[in-house]
Backbone as JSON, one array per atom type, in Angstrom:
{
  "sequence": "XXXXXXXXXXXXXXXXXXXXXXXXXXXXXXXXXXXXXXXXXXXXXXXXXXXXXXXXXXXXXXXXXXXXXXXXXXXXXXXXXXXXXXXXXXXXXXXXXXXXXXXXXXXXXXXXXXXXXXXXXXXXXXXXXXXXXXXXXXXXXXXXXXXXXXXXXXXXXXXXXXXXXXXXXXXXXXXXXXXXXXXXXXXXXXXXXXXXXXXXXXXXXXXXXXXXXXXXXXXXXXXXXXXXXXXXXXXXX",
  "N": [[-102.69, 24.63, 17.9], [-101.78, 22.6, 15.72], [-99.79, 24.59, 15.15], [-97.99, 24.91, 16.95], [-97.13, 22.17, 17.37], [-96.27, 22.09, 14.98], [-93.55, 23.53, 15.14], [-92.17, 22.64, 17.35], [-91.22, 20.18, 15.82], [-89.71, 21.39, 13.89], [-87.81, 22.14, 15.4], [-86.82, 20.04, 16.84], [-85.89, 18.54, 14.88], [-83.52, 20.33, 14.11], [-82.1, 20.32, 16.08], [-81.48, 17.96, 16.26], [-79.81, 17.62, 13.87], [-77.44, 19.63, 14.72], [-76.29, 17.53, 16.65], [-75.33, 15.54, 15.0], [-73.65, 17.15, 13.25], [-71.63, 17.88, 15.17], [-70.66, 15.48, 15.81], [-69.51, 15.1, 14.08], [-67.14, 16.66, 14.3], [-65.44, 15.38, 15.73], [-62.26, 13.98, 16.79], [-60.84, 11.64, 15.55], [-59.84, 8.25, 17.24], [-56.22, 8.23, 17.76], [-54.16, 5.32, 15.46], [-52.61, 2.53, 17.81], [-49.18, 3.4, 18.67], [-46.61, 1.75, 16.39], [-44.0, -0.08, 18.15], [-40.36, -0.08, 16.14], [-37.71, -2.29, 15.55], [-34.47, -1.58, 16.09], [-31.75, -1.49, 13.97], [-28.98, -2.96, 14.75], [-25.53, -1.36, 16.17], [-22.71, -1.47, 14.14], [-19.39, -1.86, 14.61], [-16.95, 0.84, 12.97], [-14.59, -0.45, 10.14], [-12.45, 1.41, 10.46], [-12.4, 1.91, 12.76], [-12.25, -0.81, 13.73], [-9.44, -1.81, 12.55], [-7.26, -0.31, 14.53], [-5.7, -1.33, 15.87], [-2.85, -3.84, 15.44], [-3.4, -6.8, 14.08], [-1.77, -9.03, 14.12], [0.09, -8.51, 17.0], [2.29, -9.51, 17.65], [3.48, -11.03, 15.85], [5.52, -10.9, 12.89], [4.46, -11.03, 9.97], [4.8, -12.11, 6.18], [3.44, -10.37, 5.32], [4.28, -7.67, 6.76], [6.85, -7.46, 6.83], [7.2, -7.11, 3.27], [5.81, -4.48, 3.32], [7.05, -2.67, 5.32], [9.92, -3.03, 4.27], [9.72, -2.0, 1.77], [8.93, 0.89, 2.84], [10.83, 1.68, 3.95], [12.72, 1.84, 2.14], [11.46, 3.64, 0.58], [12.23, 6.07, 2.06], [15.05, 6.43, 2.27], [15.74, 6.42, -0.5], [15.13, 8.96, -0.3], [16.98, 9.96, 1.09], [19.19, 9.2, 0.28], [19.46, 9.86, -2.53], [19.12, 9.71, -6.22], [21.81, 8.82, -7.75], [23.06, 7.57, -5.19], [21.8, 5.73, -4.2], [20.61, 2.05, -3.23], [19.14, -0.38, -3.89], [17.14, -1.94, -1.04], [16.96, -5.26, 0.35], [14.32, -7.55, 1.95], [15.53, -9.99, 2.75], [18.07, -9.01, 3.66], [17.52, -7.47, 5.95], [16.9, -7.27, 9.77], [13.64, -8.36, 11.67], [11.94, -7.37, 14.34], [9.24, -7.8, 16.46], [6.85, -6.3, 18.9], [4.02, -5.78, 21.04], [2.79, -4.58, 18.22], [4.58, -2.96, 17.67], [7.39, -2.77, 15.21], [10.87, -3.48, 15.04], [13.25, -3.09, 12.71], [16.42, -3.6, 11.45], [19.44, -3.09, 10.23], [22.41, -3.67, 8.21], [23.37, -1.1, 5.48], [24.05, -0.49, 2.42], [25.46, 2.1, 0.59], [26.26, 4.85, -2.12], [28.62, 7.08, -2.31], [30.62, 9.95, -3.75], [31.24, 8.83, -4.83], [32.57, 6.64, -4.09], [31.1, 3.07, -2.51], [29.57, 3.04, 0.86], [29.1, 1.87, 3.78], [26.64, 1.77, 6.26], [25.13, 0.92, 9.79], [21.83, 0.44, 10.31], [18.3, 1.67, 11.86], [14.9, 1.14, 12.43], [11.66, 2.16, 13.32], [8.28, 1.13, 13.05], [5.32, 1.82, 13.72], [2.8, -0.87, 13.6], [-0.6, -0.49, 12.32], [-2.62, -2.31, 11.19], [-2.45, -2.92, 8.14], [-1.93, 0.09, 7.79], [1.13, 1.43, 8.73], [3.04, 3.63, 10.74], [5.91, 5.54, 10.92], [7.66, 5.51, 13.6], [10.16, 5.67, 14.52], [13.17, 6.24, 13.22], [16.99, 5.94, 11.83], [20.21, 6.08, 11.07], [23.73, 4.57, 11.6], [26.83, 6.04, 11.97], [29.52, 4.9, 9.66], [30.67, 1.94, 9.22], [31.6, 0.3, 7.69], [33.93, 0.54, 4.03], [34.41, 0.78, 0.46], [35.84, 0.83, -2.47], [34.65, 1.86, -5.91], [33.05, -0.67, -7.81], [34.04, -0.35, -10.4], [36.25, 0.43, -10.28], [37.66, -1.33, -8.86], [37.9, -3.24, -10.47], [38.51, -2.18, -12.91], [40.29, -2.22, -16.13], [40.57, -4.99, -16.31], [39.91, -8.13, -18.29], [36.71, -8.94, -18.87], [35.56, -12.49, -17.82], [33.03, -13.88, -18.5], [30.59, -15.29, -20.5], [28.37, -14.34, -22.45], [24.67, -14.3, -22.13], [23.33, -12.35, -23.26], [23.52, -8.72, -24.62], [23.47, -5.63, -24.2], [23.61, -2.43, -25.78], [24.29, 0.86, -24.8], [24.75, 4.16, -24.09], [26.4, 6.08, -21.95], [26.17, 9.03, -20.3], [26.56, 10.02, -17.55], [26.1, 7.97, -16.12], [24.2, 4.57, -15.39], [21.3, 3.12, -15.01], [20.46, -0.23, -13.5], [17.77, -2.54, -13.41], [16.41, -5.26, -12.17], [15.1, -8.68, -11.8], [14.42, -11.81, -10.72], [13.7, -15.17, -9.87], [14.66, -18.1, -8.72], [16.48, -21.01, -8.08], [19.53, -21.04, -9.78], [22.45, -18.26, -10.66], [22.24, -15.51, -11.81], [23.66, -12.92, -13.39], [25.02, -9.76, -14.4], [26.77, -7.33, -16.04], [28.9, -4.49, -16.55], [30.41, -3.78, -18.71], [32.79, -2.37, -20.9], [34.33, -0.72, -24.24], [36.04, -2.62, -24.85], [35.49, -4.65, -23.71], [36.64, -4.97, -21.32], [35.98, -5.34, -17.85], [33.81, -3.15, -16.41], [32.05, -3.03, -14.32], [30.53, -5.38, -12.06], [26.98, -5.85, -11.8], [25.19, -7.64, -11.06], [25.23, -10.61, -9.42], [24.0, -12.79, -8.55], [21.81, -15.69, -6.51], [18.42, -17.05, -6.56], [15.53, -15.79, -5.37], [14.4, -12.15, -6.14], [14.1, -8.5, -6.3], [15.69, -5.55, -7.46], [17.21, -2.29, -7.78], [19.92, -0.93, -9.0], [22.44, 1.35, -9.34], [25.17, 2.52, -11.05], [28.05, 4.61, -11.58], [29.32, 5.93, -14.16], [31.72, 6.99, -16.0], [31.56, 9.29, -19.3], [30.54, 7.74, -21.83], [30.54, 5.08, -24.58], [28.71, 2.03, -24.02], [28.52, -1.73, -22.71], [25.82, -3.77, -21.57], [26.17, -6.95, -20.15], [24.3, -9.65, -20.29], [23.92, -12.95, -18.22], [21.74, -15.61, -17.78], [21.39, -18.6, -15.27], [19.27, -20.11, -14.87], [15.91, -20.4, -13.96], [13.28, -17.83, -13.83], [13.34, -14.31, -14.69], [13.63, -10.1, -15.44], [15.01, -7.81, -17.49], [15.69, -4.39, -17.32], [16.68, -1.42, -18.54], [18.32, 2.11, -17.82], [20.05, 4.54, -18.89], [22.03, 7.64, -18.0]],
  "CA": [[-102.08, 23.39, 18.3], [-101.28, 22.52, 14.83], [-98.44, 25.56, 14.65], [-97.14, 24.49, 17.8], [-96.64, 20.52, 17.14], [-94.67, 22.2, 13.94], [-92.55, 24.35, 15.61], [-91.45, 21.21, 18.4], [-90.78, 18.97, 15.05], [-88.48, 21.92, 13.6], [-86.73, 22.21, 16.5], [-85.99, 18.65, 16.82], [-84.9, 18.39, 13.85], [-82.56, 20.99, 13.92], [-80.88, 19.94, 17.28], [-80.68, 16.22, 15.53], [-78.64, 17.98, 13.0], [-76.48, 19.91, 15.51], [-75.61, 16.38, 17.21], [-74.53, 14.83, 13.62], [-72.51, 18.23, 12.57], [-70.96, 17.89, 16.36], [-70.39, 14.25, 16.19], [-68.21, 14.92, 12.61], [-65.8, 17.52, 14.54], [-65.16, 14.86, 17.3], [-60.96, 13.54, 16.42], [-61.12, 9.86, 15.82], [-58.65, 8.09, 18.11], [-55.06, 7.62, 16.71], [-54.09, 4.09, 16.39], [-51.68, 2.27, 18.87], [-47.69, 3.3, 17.47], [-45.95, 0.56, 16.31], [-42.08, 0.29, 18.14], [-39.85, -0.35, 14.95], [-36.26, -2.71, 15.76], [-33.11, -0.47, 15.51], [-30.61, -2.21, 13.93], [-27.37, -2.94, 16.08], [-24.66, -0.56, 15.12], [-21.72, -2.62, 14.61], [-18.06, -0.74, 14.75], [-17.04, 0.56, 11.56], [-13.93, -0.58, 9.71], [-11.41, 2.26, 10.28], [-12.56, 1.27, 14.48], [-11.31, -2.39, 13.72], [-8.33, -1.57, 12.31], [-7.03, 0.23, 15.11], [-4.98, -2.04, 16.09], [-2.2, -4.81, 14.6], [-4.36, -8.47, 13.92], [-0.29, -9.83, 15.06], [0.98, -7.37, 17.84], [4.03, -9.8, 18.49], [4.45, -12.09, 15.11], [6.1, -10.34, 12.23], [4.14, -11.75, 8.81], [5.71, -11.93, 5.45], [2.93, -8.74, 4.53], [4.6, -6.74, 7.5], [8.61, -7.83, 6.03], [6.94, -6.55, 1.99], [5.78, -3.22, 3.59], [8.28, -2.19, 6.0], [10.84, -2.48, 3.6], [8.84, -0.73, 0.76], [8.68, 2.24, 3.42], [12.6, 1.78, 4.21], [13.31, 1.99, 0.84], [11.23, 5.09, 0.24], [12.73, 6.95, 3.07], [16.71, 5.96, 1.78], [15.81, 7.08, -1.8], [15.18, 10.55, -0.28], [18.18, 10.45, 1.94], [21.04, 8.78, -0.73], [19.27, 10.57, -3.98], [19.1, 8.72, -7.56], [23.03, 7.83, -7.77], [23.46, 7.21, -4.25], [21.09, 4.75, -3.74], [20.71, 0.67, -3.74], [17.42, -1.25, -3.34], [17.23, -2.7, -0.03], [16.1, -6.23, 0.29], [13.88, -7.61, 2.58], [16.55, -10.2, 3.7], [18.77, -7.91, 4.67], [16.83, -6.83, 7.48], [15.96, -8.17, 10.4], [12.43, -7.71, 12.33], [11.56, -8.1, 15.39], [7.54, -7.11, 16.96], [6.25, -6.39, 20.21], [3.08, -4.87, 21.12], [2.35, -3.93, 17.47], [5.97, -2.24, 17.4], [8.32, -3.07, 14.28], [11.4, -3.24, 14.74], [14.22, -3.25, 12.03], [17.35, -3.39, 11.66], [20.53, -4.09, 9.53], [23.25, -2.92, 7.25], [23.0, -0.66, 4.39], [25.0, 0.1, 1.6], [25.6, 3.74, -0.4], [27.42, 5.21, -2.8], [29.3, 8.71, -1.82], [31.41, 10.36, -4.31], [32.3, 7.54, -6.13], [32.87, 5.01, -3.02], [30.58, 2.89, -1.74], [29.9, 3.42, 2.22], [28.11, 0.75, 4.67], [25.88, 2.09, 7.48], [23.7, 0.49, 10.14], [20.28, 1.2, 9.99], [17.59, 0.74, 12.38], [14.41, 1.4, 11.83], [10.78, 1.4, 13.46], [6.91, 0.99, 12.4], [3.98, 0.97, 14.43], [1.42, -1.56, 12.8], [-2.15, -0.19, 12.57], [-3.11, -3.16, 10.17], [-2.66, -2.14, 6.96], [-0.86, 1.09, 7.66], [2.25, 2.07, 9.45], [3.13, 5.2, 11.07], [7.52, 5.41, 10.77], [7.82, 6.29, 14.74], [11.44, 6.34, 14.6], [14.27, 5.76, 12.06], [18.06, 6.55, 11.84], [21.42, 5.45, 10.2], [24.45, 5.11, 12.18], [28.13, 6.04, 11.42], [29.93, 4.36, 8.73], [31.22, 0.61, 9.85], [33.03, 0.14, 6.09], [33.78, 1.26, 2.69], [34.47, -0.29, -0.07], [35.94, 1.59, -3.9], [33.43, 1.16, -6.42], [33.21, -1.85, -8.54], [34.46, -0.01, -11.46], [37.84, 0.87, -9.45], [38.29, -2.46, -8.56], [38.0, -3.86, -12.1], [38.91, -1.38, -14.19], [40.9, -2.91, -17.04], [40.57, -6.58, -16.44], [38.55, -8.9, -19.57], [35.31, -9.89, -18.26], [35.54, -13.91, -18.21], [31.6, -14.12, -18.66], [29.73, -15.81, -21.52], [26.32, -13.43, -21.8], [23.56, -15.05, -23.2], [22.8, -11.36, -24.22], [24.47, -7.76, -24.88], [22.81, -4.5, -25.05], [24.48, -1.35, -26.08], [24.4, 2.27, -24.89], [25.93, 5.37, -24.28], [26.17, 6.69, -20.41], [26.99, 10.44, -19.92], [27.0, 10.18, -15.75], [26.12, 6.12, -15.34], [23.35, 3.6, -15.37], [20.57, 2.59, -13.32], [20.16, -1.13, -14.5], [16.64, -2.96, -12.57], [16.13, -6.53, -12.49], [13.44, -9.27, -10.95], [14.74, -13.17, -10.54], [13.39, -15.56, -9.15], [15.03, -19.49, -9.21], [17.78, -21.15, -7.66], [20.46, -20.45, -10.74], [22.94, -17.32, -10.4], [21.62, -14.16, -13.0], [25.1, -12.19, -13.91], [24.96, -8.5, -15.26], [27.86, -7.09, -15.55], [28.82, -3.21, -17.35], [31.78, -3.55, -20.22], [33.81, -1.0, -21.69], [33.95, -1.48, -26.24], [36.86, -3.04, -25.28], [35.5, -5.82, -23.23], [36.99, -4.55, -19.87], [34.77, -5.66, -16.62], [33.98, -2.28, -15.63], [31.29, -2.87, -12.71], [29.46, -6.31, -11.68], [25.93, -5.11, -10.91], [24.48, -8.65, -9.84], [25.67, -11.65, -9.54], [23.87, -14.18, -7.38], [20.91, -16.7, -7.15], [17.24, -16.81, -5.21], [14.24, -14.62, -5.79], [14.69, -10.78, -5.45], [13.81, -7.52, -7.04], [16.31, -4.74, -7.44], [17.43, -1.72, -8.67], [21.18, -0.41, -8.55], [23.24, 2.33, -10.04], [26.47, 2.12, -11.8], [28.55, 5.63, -11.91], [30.5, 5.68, -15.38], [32.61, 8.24, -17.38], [31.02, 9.41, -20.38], [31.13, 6.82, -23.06], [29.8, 3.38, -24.7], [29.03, 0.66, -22.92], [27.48, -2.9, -22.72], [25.66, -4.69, -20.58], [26.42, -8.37, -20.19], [23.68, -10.62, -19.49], [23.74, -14.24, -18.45], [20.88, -16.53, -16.54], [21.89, -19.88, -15.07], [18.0, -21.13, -14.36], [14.98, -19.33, -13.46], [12.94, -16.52, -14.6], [13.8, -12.95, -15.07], [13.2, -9.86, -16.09], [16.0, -6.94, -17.0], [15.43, -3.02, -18.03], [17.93, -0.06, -17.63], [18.22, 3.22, -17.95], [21.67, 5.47, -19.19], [21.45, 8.79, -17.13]],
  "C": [[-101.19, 22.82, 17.19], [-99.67, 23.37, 14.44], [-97.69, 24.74, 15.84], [-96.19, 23.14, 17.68], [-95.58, 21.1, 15.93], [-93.3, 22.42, 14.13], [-91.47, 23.1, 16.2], [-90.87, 20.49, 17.28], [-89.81, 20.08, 14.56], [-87.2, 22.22, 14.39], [-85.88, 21.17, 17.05], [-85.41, 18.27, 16.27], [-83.45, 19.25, 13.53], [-81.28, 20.99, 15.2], [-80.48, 18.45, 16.67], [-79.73, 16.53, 14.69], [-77.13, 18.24, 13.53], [-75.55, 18.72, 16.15], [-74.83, 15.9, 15.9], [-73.24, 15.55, 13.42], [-71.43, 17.91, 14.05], [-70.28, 16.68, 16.34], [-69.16, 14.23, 14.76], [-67.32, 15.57, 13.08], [-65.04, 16.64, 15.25], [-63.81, 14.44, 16.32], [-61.13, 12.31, 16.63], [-59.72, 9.46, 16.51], [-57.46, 7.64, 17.31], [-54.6, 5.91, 16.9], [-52.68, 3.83, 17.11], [-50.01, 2.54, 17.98], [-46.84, 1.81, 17.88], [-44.14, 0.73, 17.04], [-41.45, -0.42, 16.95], [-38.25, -0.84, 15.23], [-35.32, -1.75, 15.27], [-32.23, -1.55, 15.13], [-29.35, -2.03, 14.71], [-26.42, -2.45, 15.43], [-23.2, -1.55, 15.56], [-20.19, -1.35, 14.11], [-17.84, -1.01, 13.31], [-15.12, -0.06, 10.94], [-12.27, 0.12, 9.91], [-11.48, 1.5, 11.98], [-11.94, -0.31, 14.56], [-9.83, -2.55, 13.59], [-7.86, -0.91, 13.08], [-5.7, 0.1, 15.37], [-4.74, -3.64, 15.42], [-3.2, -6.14, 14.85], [-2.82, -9.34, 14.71], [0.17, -9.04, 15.51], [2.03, -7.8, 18.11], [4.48, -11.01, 17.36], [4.7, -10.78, 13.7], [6.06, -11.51, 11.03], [4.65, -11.19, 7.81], [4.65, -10.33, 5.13], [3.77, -7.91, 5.62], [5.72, -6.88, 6.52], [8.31, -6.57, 4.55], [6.67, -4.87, 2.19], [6.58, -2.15, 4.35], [9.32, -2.33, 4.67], [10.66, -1.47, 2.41], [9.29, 0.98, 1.3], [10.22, 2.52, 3.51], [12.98, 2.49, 2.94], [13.18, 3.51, 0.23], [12.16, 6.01, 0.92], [14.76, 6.88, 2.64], [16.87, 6.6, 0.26], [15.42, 8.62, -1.67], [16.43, 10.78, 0.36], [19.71, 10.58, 0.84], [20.4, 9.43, -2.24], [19.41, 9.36, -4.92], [20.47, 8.01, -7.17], [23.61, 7.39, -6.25], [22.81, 5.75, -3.23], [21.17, 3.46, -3.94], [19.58, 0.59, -3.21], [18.17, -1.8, -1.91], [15.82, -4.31, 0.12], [15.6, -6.66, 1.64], [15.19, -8.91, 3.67], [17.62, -9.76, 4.2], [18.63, -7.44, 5.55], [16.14, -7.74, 8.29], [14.99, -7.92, 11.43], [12.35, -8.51, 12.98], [9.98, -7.23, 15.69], [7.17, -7.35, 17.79], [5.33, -5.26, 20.26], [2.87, -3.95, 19.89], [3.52, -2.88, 16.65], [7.02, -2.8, 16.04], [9.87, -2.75, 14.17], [12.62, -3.44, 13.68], [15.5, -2.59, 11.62], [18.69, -3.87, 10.75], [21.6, -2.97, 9.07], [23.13, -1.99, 5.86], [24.18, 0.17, 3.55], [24.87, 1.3, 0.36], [26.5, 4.07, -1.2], [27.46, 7.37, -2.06], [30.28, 9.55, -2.24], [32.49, 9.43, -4.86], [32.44, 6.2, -5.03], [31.58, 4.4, -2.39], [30.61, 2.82, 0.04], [28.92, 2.28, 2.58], [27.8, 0.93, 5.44], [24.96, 0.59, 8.36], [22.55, 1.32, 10.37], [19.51, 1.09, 11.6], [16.04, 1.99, 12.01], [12.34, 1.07, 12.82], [9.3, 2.3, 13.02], [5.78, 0.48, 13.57], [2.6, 0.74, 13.42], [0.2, -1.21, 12.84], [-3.14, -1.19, 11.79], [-3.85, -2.55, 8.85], [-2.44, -0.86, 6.67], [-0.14, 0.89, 8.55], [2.99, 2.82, 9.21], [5.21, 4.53, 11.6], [7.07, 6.27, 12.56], [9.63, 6.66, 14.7], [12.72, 5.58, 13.18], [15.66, 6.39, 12.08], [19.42, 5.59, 11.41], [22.33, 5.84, 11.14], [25.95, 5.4, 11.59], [28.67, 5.06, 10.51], [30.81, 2.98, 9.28], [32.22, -0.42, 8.37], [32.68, 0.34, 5.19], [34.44, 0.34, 1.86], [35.13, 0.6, -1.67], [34.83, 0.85, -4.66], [34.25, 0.62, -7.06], [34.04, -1.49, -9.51], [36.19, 0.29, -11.29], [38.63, -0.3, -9.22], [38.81, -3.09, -9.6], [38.52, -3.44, -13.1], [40.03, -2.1, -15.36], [41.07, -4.08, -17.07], [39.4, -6.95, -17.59], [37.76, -9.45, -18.69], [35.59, -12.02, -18.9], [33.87, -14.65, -18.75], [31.33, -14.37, -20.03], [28.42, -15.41, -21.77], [26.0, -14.36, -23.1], [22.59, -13.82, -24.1], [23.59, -10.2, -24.12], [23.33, -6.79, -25.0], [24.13, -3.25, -24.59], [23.74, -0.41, -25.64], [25.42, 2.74, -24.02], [25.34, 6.18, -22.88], [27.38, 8.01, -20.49], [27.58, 10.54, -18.48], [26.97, 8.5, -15.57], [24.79, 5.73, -16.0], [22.82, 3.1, -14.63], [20.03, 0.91, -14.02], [18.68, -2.14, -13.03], [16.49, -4.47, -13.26], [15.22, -7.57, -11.54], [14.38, -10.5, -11.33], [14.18, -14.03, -9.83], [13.52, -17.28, -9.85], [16.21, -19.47, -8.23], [19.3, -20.77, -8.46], [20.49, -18.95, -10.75], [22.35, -16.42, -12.01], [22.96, -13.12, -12.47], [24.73, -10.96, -14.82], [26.23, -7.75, -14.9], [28.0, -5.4, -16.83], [30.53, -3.67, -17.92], [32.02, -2.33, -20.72], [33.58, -1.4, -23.71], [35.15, -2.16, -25.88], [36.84, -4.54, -24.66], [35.9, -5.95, -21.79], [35.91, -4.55, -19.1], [34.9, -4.17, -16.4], [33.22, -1.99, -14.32], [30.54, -4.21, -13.16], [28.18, -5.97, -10.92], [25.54, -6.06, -10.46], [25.22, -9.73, -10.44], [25.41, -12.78, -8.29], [22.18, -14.54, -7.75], [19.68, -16.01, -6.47], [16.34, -16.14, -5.85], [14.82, -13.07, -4.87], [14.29, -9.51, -6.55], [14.76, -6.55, -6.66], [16.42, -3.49, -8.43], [19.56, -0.92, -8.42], [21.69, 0.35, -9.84], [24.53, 2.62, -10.23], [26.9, 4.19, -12.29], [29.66, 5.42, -13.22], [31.05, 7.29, -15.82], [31.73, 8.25, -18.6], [31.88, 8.72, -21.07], [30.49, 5.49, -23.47], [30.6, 2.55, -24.29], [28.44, -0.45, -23.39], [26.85, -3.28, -21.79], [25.49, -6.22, -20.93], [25.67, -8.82, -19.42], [23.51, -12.03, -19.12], [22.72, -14.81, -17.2], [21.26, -18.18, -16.64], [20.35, -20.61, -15.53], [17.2, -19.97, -13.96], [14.22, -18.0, -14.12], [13.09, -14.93, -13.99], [13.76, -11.95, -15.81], [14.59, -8.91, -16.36], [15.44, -5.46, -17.64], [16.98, -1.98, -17.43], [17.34, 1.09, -18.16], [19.77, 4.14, -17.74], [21.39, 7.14, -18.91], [23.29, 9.57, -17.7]]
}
């Protein structure tokens, strides 16, 4: 009786075990998943810009970049000595549906003469770039001898408030910045004092650059400012 009652208690005990070891395999439940807010994707930058912020007004940043681009595109067509800055009032813009158009006169040099084209010219606005859709120069509407032809041996009447000297093998590219109501006068001299080309001579705010064809030989340039500030540099080519 004694063996028996043992046996029953080892056997109990060893199925109580089995339940424990069984009850440690069991997978505890996972807990509930959390949903986590997506942030809202908002369009990116290049998607905004798509299109012009003014599809039909024509702001002074459109005027500063359009001509920029003009300008580029003219200094590949007319080369170093054939070229003149083009100013922004010189041209005039009109804008529809994001469209740019412009339009005006433009003046070249061409084997010594200056020539006078119209231009026209257009830009579609993407805000903050524009793509040149079309551009073209038309036939010649007048000419003009250069300055130096016109003048040639007359005394400059001018009073410069400064002088610089050098020595031009082909010409002179002379660059200047103004900005005031009083006229800013640069003018190219011979050693003998002879006007040989008026490169500027007028008032306002403006940035330029223009190119003066000479004969090998020294020169001056004659500077005078009425009012206003200014800057001048050249360059003897």
């Amino acid at each position: 009786m004694k063996r028996r009652i043992a046996l029953i208690g080892a056997l109990a005990f060893a199925l109580s075990g089995c339940r424990q070891i069984t009850a440690a395999l069991v997978p505890t439940p996972a807990p509930d998943a959390v949903e986590t807010a997506v942030p809202e994707q908002t369009p990116t930058q290049s998607n905004v810009n798509e299109n012009s912020l003014h599809p039909n007004e024509v702001t002074d940043y459109d005027r500063k970049a359009v001509t920029s681009l003009i300008n580029e595109e003219l200094r590949k067509q007319h080369g170093k000595t054939g070229y003149y800055t083009l100013r922004s009032e010189d041209i005039t813009f009109e804008k529809n549906n994001g469209i740019i158009k412009a339009t005006g006169l433009y003046t070249y040099r061409e084997n010594g003469v200056n020539k006078t084209v119209p231009f026209e010219y257009e830009y579609e606005d993407k805000n903050l770039e524009y793509l040149l859709s079309d551009g073209k120069e038309g036939g010649d509407v007048a000419q003009s001898e250069t300055p130096q032809e016109d003048k040639q041996g007359e005394k400059s009447t001018l009073v410069p408030d400064k002088t610089y000297d050098f020595n031009a093998v082909h010409g002179v590219t002379v660059n200047v910045m103004h900005a005031g109501d009083g006229v800013m006068t640069v003018q190219v001299v011979d050693a003998e004092g002879n006007l040989v080309a008026e490169v500027f001579n007028q008032p306002g705010d403006y940035t330029e650059s223009k190119n003066v064809d000479l004969p090998t030989g020294s020169y001056q340039l004659w500077f005078k400012n009425e009012s206003g500030n200014w800057s001048l540099s050249y360059n003897a080519y």
